[in-house]
SEDREN-517711 format. One line per field, with one value per residue (C-alpha): x, y, z. Coordinates in nm, 2 decimals, padded with zeros to 4 digits. Example, Ala and Ser with C-alpha at 12.3 -4.5 7.8 and 13.67 -1.06 7.14 Angstrom:
<rs>
x 01.23/01.37
y -00.45/-00.11
z 00.78/00.71
</rs>
This chain:
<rs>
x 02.40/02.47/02.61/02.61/02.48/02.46/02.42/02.33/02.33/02.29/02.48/02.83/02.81/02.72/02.80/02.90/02.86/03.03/03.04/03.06/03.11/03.11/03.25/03.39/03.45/03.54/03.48/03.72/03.83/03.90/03.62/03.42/03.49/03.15/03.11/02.78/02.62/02.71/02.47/02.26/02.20/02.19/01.91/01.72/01.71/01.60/01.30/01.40/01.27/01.32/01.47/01.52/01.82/01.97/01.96/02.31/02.30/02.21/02.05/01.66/01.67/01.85/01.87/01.97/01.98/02.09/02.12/02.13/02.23/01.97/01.95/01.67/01.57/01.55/01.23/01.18/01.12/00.74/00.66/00.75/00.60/00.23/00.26/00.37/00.75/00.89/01.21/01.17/01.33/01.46/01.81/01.82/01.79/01.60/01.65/01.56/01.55/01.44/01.45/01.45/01.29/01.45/01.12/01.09/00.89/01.00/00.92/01.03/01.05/01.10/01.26/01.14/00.77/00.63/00.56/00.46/00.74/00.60/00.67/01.00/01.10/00.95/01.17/01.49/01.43/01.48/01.75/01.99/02.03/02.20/02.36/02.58/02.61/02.27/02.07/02.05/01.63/01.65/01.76/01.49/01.14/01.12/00.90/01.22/01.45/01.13/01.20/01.61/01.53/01.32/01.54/01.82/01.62/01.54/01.18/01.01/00.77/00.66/00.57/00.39/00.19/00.07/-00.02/-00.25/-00.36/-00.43/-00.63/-00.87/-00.91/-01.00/-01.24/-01.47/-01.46/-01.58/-01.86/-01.98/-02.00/-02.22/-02.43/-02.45/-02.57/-02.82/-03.00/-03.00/-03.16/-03.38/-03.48/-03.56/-03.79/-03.96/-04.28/-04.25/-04.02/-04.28/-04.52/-04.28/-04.20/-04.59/-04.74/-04.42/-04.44/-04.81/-04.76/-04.47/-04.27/-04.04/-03.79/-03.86/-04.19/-04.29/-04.14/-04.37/-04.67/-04.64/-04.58/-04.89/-05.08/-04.99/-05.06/-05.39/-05.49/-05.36/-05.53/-05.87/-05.82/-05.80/-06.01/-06.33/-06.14/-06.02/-06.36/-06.53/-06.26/-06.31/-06.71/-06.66/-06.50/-06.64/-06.99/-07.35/-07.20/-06.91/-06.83/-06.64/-06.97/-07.05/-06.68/-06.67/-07.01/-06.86/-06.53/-06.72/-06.98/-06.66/-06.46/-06.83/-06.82/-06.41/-06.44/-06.67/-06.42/-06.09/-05.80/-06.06/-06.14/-05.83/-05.64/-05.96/-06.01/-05.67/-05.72/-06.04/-05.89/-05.56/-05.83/-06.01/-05.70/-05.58/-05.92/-05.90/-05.56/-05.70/-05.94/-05.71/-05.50/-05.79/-05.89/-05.62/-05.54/-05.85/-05.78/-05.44/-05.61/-05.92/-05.83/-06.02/-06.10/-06.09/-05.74/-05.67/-05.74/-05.60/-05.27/-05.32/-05.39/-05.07/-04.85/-05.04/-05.00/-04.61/-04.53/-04.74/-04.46/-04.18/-04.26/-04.33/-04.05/-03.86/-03.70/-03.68/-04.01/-03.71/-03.58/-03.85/-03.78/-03.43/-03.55/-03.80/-03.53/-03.33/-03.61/-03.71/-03.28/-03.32/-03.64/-03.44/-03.15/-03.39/-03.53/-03.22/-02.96/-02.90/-02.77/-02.58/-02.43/-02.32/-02.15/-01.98/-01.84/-01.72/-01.51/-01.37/-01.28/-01.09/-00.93/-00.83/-00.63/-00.47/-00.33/-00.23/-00.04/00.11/00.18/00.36/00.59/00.70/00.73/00.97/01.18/01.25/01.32/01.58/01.71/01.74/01.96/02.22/02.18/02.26/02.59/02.68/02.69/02.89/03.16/03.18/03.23/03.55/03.78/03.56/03.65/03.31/03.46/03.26/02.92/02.62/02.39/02.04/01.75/01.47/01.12/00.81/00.52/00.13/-00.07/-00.37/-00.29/-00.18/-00.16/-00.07/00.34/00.23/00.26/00.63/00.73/01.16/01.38/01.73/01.89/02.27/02.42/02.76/02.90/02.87/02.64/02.48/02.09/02.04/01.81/01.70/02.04/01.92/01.90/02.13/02.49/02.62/02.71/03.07/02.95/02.58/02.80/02.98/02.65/02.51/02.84/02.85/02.50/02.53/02.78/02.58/02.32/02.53/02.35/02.04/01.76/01.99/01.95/02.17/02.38/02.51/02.62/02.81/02.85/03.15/03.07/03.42/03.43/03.60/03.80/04.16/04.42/04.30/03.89/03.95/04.11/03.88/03.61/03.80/03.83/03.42/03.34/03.55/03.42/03.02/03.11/03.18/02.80/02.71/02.75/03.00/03.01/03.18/03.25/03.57/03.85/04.02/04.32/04.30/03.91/04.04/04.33/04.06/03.86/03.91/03.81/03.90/03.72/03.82/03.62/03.75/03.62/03.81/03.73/03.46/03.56/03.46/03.30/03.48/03.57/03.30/03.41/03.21/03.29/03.49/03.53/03.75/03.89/04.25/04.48/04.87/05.05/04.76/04.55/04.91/04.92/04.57/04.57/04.94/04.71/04.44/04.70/04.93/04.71/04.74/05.16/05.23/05.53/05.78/05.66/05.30/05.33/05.60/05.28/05.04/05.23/05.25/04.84/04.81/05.05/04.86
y -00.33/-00.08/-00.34/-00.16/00.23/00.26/00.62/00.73/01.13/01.29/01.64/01.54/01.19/01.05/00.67/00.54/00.22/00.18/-00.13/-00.11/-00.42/-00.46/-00.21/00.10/00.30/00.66/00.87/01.17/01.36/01.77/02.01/02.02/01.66/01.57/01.47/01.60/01.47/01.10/01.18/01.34/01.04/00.79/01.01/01.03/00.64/00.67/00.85/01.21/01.55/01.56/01.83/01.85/02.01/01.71/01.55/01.58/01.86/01.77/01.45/01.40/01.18/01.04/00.76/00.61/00.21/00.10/-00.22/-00.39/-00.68/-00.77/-01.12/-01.29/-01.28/-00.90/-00.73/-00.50/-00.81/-00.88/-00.50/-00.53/-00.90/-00.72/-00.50/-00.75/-00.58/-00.89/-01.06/-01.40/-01.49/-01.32/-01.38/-01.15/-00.87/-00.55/-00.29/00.12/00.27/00.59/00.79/01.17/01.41/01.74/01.85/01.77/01.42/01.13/00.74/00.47/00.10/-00.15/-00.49/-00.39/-00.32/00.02/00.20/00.60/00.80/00.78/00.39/00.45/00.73/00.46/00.14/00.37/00.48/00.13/00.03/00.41/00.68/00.96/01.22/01.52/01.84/01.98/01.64/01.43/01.34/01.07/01.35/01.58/01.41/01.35/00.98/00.87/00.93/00.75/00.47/00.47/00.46/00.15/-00.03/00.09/-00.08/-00.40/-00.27/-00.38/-00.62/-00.41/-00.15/-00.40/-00.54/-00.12/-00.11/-00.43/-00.27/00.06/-00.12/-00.32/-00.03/00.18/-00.07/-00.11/00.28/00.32/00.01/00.24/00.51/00.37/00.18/00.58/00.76/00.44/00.45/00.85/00.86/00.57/00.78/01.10/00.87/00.66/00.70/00.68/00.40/00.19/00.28/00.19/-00.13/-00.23/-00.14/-00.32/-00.63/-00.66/-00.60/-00.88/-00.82/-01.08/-01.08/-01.19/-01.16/-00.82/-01.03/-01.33/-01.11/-00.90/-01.19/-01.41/-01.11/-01.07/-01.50/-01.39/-01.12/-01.27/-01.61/-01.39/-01.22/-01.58/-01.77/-01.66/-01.78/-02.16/-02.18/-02.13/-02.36/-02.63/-02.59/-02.65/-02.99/-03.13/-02.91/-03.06/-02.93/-03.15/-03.32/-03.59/-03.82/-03.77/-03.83/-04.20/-04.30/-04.25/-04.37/-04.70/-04.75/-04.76/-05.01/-05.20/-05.20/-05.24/-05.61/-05.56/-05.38/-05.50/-05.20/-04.95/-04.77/-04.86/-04.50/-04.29/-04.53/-04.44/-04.05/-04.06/-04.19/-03.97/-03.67/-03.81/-03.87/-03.50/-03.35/-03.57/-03.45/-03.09/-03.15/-03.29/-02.95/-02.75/-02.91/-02.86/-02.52/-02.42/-02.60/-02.41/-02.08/-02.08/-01.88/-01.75/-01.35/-01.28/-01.40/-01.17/-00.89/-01.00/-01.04/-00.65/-00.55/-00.68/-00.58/-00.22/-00.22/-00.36/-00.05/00.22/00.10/00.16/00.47/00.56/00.46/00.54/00.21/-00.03/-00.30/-00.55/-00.41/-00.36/-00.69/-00.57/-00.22/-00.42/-00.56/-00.29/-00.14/-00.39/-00.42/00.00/-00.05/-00.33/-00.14/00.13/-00.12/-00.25/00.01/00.11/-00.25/-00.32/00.08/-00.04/-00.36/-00.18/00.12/-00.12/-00.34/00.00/00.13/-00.23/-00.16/00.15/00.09/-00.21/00.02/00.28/00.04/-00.10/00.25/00.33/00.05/00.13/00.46/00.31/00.09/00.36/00.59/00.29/00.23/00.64/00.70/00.40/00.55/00.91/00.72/00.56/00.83/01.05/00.80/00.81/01.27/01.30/01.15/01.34/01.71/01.75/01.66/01.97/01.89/01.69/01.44/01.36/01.22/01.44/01.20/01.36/01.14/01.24/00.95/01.15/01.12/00.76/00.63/00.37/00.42/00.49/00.80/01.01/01.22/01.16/01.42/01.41/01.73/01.82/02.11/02.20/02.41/02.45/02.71/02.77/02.64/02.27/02.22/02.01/01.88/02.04/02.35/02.43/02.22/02.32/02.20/02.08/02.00/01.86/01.58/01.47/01.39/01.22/00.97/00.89/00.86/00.59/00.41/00.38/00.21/00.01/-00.23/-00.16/00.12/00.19/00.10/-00.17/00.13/00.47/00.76/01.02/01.33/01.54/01.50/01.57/01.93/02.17/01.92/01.79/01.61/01.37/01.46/01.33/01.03/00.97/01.02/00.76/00.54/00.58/00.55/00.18/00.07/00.13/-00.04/-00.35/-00.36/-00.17/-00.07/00.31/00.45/00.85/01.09/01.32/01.53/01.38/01.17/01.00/00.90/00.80/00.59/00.34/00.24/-00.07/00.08/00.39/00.55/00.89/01.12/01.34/01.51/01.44/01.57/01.37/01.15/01.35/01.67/01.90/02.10/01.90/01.70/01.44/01.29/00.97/00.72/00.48/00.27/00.33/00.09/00.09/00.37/00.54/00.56/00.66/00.90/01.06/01.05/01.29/01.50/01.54/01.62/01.85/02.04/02.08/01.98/01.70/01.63/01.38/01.45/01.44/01.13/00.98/01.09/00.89/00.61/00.61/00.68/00.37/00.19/00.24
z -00.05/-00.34/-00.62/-00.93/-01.02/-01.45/-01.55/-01.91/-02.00/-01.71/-01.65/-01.77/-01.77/-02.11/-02.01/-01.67/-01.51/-01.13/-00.92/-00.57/-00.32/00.11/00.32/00.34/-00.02/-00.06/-00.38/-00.41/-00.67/-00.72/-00.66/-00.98/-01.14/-01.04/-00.71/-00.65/-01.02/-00.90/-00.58/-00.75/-00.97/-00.72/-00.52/-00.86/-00.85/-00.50/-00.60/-00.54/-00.71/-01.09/-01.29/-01.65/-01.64/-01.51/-01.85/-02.05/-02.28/-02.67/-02.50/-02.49/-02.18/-01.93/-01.73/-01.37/-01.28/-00.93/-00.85/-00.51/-00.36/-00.09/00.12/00.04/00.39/00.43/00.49/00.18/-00.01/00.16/00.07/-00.29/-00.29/-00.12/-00.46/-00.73/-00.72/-00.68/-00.94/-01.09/-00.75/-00.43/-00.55/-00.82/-00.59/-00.58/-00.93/-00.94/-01.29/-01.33/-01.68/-01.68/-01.99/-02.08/-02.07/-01.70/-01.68/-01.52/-01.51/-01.24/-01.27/-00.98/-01.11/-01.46/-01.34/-01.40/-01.04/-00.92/-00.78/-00.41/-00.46/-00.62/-00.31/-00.01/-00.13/-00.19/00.14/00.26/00.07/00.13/00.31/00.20/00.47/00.44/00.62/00.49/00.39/00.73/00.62/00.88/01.17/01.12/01.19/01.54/01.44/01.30/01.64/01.83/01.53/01.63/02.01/01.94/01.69/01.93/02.26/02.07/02.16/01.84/02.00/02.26/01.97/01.81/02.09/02.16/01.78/01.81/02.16/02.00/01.68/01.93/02.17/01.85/01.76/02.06/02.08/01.74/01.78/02.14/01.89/01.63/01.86/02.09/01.71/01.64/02.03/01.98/01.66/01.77/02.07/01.89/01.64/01.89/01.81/01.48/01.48/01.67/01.44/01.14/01.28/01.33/01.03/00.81/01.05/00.99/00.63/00.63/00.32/00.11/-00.07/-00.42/-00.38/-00.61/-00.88/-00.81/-00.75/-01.09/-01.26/-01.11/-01.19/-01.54/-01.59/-01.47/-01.65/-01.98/-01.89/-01.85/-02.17/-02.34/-02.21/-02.41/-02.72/-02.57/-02.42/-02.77/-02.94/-02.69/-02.72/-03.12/-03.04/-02.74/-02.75/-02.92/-03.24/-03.20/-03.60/-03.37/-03.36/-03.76/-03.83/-03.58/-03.77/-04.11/-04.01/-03.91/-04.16/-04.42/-04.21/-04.25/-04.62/-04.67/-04.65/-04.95/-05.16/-05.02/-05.08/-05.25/-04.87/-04.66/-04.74/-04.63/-04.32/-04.21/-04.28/-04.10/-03.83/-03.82/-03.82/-03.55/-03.34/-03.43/-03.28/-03.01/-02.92/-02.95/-02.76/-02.51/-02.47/-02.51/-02.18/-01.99/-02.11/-01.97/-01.69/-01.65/-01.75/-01.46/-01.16/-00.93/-00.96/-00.58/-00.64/-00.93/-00.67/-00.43/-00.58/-00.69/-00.35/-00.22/-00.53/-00.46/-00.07/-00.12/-00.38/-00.12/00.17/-00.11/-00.19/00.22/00.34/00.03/-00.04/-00.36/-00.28/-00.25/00.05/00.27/00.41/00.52/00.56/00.83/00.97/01.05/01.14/01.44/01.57/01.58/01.78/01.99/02.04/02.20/02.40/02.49/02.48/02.76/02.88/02.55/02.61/02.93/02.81/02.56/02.76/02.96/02.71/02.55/02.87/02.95/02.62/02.68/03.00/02.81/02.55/02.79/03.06/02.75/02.61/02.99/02.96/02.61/02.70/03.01/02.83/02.55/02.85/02.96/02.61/02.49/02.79/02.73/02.34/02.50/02.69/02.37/02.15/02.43/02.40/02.06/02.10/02.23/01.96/01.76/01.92/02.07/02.43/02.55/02.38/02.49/02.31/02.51/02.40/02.45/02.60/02.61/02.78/02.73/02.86/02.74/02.42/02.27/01.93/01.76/01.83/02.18/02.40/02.32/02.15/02.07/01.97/01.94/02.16/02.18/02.38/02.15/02.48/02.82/02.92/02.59/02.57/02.47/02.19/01.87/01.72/01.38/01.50/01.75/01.59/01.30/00.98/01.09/01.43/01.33/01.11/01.34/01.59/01.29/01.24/01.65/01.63/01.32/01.52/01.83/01.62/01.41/01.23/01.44/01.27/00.91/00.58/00.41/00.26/00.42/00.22/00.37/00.15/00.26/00.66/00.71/00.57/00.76/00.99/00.96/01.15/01.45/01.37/00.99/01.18/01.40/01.11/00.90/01.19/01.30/00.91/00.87/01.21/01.09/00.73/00.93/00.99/00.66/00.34/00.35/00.05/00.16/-00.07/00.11/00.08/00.40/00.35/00.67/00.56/00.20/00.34/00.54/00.26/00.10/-00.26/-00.37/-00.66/-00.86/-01.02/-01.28/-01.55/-01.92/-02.29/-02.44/-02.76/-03.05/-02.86/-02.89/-02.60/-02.39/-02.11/-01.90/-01.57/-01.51/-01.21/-01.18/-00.92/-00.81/-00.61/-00.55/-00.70/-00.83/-00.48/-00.34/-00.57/-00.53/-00.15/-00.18/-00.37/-00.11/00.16/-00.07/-00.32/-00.66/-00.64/-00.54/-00.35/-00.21/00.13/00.05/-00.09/00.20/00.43/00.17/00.20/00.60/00.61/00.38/00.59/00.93
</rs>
């Protein structure tokens, strides 16, 4: 429910904070204190249109908080959790804020978190619904009556097994499809397609394998390139000119004569013999360098002959050399799927089909049990009509069944019909009751449904214009019964809907502190004496008298 609704500088209201608790509540106050501004800042938390003259003038913004009390069980919680909307914790409840520029602009915030208006607009529309003579949203698109039948008929699982239906049916239909475009094209390119196939299969492309190839190639031709060079190194060490032999001799004829001269030749022994180790070990790498560096030249072309043939199929078939292997692929399944479509066609017209007539008999039945459960809606509305003066008048619900054409919500179309008079031609309840008349339909309607297909929170903007006597009474009476399922919040000039509520909040308009002749709009709750007080007023006028407020008193009493 609506807990709290904080208002800053909008239209007359400079600071306002209103709590609200269970049940019914009834806003009244005299025309002009600023009935319509406390709606018209709740809807702006609720995500409707914008307006910069909304914003108090000398103020640069304005600003709109509602907060909401929602069980931690209720469904609007997994939508805000499947966009990160979510509280520290269920139990803190669900917060709109929503600031307003003079200069037109707007921001919205869900539990603190920044969000688009769109986002703002579909939670609000979860959490309230406002309805007056002229704003019943809910009453106008016939997907929402469908929506009401079903909540209505407890025929949410049915409506969920004909979505699941509809999903799988559109599945195999649009797998038919594909594989339909893929043997079609296949069939036009036959020819070709066999030849494609051949020629890439014989040609038998990997992946990775123009890397491998480039770089082999590139080993090679380096390897040639250098190999002159190690091959004339090597012959300088190991070759007939080789100083290794001269170097060993004179290395040993010293090591002959050191015992001669003990310590005199031992440091150019050893450096003799470091060289000689050094060349050796040159020589060493030498050979297997060449080793690593010979390669046969047939493979050098070959190796270009594939990297050449590999890059003449890219540029043919006019895909990256790394996927012709998948290009080959696909290729060959086309080719099979030519081969054998036909069977695979079959198969799969069949399971669509099959589908089909799943979702359809599962469509029928909906469409049966809404039939069922909009005609025990029609009888429970009609019993609410008399006590509300529209003895005369008829509510229906309006089923039209197209088996032919099924969607996901299955095959009706709902609207809600009345017939104000007999004689006079039945039609869409928007456009055939009128205001008085078309408020009334909506409040029997709400009953019917009680808790079933409403927000948390009802508002009913002056519903009970134009009436008086037992209709305000039986307004009051239908307005306290649906708060025992709901949230009421009414704003009303009827005595007999103000005396039901159990709070009572006026609005009034009062100088502002310090402004001048400015003024701003006030509510406050009333109670005893004071609610007495303001309910003579809404059955007397502007003077209050002893009568009016003996009447009070016996409305408050019953």
């Amino acid at each position: 429910m609506l807990a709290a609704l904080s208002i800053r500088d909008i239209v007359l209201i400079r600071a306002l904070d209103v709590d609200f608790g269970a049940g019914l509540a009834v806003l009244s106050g005299e025309t002009g204190a600023g009935k319509s501004i406390l709606l018209d800042s709740l809807s702006l938390a609720l995500g409707a249109r914008g307006d910069g003259d909304l914003v108090r003038v000398g103020a640069t913004q304005g600003q709109v908080s509602a907060v909401f009390d929602v069980p931690a069980d209720h469904g609007i919680f997994d939508t805000l959790e499947e966009h990160d909307l979510v509280g520290d914790s269920r139990s803190e409840g669900v917060i709109l804020r929503r600031t307003q520029n003079a200069d037109g602009r707007t921001r919205a915030w869900i539990n603190d978190r920044p969000v688009s208006v769109t986002q703002l607009r579909a939670i609000g529309r979860h959490l309230v619904e406002i309805h007056g003579q002229h704003e019943e949203r809910a009453m106008v698109d016939p997907a929402a009556h469908r929506d009401l039948v079903d909540a209505f008929g407890g025929l949410e699982g049915q409506v969920t097994e004909v979505r699941a239906a509809h999903v799988d049916w559109r599945d195999k239909l649009r797998e038919l499809n594909v594989l339909k475009a893929r043997v079609e094209k296949a069939a036009r390119d036959a020819d070709y397609l066999r030849a494609s196939v051949e020629e890439l299969n014989e040609l038998s492309p990997k992946e990775g394998e123009e890397e491998e190839l480039a770089g082999r190639r590139q080993t090679m031709m380096s390897a040639e390139k250098i190999a002159t060079d190690i091959n004339e190194a090597y012959e300088v060490l190991a070759g007939q000119a080789s100083p290794m032999p001269t170097l060993v001799n004179a290395m040993r004829k010293l090591e002959r004569k050191a015992d001669a001269a003990p310590g005199l030749l031992d440091t150019a022994i050893e450096a003799f013999g470091v060289a000689i180790d050094g060349l050796s070990a040159a020589e060493d790498s030498l050979q297997h360098a060449l080793r690593l560096s010979e390669f046969d030249p047939r493979e050098l072309e070959s190796a270009e002959e594939r990297l050449f043939a590999l890059r003449a199929a890219s540029r043919k078939y006019n895909v990256p050399v790394e996927g012709l292997a998948s290009h080959s692929a696909q290729l060959s399944q086309d080719l099979a799927d030519l081969d054998a479509g036909e069977g695979r066609l079959t198969e799969l017209e069949a399971a669509a089909t099959g589908a089909h007539n799943t979702v359809k008999t599962l469509a029928l039945d909906l469409s049966a049990a809404r039939q069922a459960a909009g005609e025990r809606l029609s009888g429970r509305v009609m019993e609410e009509l008399p006590a509300l003066k529209l003895d005369q008048a008829r509510f229906f619900v309006a089923q039209t069944v197209d088996a032919y054409e099924i969607t996901a919500d299955g095959c009706d179309t709902i609207e809600f019909h009345v017939q104000t008079n007999p004689g006079t031609r039945p039609g869409a309840m928007m456009k055939v009751a009128s205001g008085g008349e078309l408020s009334r339909f909506l409040l029997a309607l709400k009953v019917a449904l009680a808790d079933r297909g409403s927000a948390p929170t009802l508002v009913f903007d002056e519903i009970d214009t134009g009436v008086g006597g037992a209709v305000a009474d039986a307004i009051g009476g239908r307005l306290a019964q649906l708060a025992e399922h709901v949230q009421v919040l009414s704003v009303t000039h009827a005595p007999q809907v103000a005396a039901r509520a159990v709070a009572h909040l006026l609005i009034s308009k009062a100088k502002s502190e310090g402004s001048g002749d400015a003024v701003e709009t006030k509510v406050e709750p009333i109670d005893g004496d004071a609610r007495l007080e303001e309910i003579a007023r809404m059955l007397s006028g502007a003077e209050v008298t002893d009568e009016a407020r003996a009447a009070a008193a016996r409305l408050l009493a019953s």
